[in-house]
C-alpha positions in Angstrom: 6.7 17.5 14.3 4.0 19.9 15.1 2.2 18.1 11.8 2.1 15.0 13.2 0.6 16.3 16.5 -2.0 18.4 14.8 -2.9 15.2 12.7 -3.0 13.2 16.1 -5.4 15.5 17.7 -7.5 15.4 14.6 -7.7 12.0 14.5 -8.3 11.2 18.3 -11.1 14.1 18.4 -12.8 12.4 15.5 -12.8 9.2 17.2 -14.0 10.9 20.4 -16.8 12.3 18.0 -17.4 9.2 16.3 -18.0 7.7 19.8 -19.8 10.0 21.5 -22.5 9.7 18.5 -22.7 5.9 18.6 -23.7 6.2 22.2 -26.4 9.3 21.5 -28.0 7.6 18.6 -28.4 3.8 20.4 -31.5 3.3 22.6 -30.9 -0.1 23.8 -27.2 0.0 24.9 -26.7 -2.2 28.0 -25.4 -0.9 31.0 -21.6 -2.3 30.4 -21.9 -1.6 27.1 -22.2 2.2 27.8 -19.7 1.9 30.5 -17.2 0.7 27.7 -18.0 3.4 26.1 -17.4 6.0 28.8 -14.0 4.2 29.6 -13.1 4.8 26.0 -14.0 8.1 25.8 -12.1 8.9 29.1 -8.5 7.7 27.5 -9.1 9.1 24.0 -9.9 12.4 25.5 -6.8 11.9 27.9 -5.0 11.4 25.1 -6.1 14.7 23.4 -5.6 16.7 26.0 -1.4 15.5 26.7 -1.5 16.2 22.6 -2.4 19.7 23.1 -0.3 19.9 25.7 2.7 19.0 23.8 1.5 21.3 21.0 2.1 24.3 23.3 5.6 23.1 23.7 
């Protein structure tokens, strides 16, 4: 179990990554496009965070 976990925090932290670098390297984001973003960013780091939670457990 603690495989699949690891692999789930792997994967969520490279989408966080992934998405944090799409919003860095974009000049001309709109306003709600950026708020997407954050809102995105907000529930996969969420998600990490209960992930590594459970991995303690």
């Amino acid at each position: 179990m603690k495989g699949k976990v690891g692999k789930a925090i792997e994967y969520y932290t490279f989408k966080s990554n992934e998405l944090l670098a799409f919003v860095n390297v974009n000049n001309d984001l709109s306003v709600d496009k950026i708020i997407e973003c954050g809102e995105e960013l907000a529930v996969l780091e969420h998600k990490i965070t209960a992930l590594e939670v459970a991995k303690e457990n």
